[in-house]
C-alpha positions in Angstrom: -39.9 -32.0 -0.2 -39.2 -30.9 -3.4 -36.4 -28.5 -4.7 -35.9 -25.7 -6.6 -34.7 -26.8 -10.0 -32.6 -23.4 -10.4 -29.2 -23.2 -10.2 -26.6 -20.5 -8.9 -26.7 -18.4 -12.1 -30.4 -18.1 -12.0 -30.6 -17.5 -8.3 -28.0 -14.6 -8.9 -29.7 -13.3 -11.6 -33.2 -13.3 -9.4 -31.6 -11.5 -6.7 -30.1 -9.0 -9.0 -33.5 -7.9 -10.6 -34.7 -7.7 -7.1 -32.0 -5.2 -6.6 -33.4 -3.4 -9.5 -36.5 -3.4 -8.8 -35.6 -1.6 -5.7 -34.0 1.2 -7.5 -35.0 4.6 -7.5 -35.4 6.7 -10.4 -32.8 8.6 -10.5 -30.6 5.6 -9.5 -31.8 3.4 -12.3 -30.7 6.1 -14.7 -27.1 6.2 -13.1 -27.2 2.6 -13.1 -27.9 2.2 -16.4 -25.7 5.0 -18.0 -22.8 2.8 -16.1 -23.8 -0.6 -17.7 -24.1 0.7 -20.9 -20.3 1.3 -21.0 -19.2 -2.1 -20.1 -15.4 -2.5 -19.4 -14.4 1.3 -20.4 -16.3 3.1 -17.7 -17.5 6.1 -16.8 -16.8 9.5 -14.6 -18.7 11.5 -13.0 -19.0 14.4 -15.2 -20.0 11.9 -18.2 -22.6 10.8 -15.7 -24.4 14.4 -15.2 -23.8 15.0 -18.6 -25.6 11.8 -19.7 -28.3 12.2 -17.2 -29.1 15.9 -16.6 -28.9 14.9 -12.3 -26.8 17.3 -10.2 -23.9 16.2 -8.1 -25.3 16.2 -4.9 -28.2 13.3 -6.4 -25.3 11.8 -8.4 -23.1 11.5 -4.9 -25.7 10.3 -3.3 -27.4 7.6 -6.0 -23.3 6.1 -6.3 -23.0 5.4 -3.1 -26.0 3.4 -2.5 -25.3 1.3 -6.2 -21.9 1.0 -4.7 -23.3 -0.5 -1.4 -25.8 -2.5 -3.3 -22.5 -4.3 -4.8 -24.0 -2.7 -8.8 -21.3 -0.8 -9.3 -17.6 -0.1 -8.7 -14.8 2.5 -8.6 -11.7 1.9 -10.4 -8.8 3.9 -11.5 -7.7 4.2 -14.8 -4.2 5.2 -16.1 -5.4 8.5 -17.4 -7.3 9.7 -14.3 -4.3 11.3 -12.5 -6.1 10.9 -9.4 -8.6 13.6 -10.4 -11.8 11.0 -11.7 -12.2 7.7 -10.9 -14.1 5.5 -13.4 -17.4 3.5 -12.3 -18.4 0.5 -14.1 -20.8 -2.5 -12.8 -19.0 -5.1 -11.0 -19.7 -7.9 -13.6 -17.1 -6.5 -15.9 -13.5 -6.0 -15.6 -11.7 -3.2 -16.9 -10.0 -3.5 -20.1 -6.1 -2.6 -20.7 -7.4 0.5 -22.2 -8.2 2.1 -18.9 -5.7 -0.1 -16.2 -2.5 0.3 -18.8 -2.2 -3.6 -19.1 0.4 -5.7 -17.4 2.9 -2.6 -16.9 0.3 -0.5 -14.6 -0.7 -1.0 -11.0 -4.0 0.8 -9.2 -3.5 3.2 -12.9 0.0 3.9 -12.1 3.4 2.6 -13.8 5.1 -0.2 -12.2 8.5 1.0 -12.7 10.0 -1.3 -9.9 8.4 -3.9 -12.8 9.3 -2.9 -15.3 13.0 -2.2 -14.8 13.9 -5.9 -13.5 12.2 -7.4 -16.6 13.9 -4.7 -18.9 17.2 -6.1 -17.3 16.4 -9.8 -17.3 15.4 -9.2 -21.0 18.8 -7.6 -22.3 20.9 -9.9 -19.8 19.2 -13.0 -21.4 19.2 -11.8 -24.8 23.1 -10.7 -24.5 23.4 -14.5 -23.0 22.0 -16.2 -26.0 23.4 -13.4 -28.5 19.9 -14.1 -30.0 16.6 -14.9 -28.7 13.2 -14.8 -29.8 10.0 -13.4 -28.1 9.0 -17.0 -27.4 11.9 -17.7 -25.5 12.4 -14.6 -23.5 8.6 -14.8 -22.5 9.5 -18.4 -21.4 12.2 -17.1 -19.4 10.6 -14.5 -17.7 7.9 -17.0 -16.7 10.3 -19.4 -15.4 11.2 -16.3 -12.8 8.2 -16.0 -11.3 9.3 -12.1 -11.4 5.9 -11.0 -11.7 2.5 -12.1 -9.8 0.8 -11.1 -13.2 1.1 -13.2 -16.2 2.6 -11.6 -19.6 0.8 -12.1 -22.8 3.2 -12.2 -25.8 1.9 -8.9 -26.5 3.2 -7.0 -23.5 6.3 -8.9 -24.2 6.5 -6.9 -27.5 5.7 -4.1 -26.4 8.7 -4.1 -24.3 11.2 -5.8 -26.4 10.2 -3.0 -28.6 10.5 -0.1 -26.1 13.8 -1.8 -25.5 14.7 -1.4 -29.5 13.7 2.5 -29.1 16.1 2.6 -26.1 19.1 1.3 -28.3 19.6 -1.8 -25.5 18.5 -4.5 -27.9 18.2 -4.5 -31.9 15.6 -6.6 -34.0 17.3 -9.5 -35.4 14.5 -11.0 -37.3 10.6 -11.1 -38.1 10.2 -11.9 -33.5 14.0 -11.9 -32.9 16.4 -9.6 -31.2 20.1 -9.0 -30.5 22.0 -7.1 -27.9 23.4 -3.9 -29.6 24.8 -1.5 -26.4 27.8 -3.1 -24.6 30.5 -2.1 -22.1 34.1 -2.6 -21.5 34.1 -6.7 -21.4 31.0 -7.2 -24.1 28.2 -7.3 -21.4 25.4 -4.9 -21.8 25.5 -1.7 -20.0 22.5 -2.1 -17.6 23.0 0.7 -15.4 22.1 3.1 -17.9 18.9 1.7 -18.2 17.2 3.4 -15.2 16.8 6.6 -16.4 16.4 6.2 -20.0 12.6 6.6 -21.6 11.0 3.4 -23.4 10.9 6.2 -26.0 7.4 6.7 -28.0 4.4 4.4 -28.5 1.5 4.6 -31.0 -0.6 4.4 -28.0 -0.7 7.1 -25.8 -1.5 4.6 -23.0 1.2 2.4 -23.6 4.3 1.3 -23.0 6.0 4.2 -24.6 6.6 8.4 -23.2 4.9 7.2 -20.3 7.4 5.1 -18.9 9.5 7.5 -17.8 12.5 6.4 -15.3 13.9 9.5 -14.3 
């Protein structure tokens, strides 16, 4: 008996054009205004907007993609509960929408990103200097967080760190401890209420980390 020389890629992709084909109109147009935005997403109101459909056909045609396994729901940081964000399930949403390694389910991890502030200045004020290699490296060697940093969301918290006048820059990827108490330790307690301070990004790590 012979076999089918296809493999699993191919065999996905056959039963995902049979999917489709089985799409309606109006769900083909949903479907397709979805795709189009890859890992950014779309809303519901950018959905009727983009295809002229009323709500109760636009309800209607998500939920059947969504049982279908075409498309997704996921919450981005900027939603405030009000729109979720649909995208099809092969892509992933970028840091754009989630927030990055700081952001849970669109929300800030404070629990998060209070222990790693603390880890940073205490391993920082331990060293008197220490660059962003080696506190990644140390925060790594935790196991603090299930998710792994990049060297970027390491900056961007060394540097909301800076803003907060708990660590200074002490070089091109360096930094020193600049706030200490009594007996030359760094005052940690103060930490969980004070801002990261302002990012570039209005996403970011910056006025939206808010510990108060």
């Amino acid at each position: 008996m012979s076999r089918s020389s296809e493999g699993p890629s191919a065999l996905k992709r056959k039963r995902q054009d049979s999917q489709s084909d089985s799409l309606t109109e109006h769900e083909r147009r949903i479907y397709d205004a979805i795709r189009s935005t890859k890992d950014m997403g779309i809303n519901k109101q950018v959905i009727k907007r983009e295809t002229n459909l009323t709500a109760v056909l636009i309800n209607k045609s998500l939920k059947t993609l969504e049982g279908m396994k075409k498309i997704k729901e996921v919450k981005g940081i900027q939603s405030k509960g009000r729109w979720g964000l649909y995208m099809a399930v092969e892509f992933e949403p970028s840091n754009e929408i989630t927030g990055g390694a700081w952001y849970e389910n669109g929300n800030l991890d404070r629990e998060s990103v209070n222990v790693v502030k603390r880890l940073c200045v205490m391993f920082i004020n331990k060293h008197e200097v220490a660059t962003l290699k080696e506190i990644l490296a140390e925060v790594e060697r935790t196991r603090i967080l299930n998710e792994k940093l990049t060297p970027k969301d390491m900056k961007e918290l060394l540097e909301a760190l800076v803003l907060d006048n708990e660590v200074m820059k002490a070089g091109e990827d360096s930094y020193k401890c600049c706030k200490r108490g009594s007996r030359g330790e760094p005052k940690l307690a103060s930490m969980a209420s004070i801002p990261c301070g302002v990012c570039p990004r209005d996403f970011g790590l910056g006025s939206n980390l808010q510990f108060m």
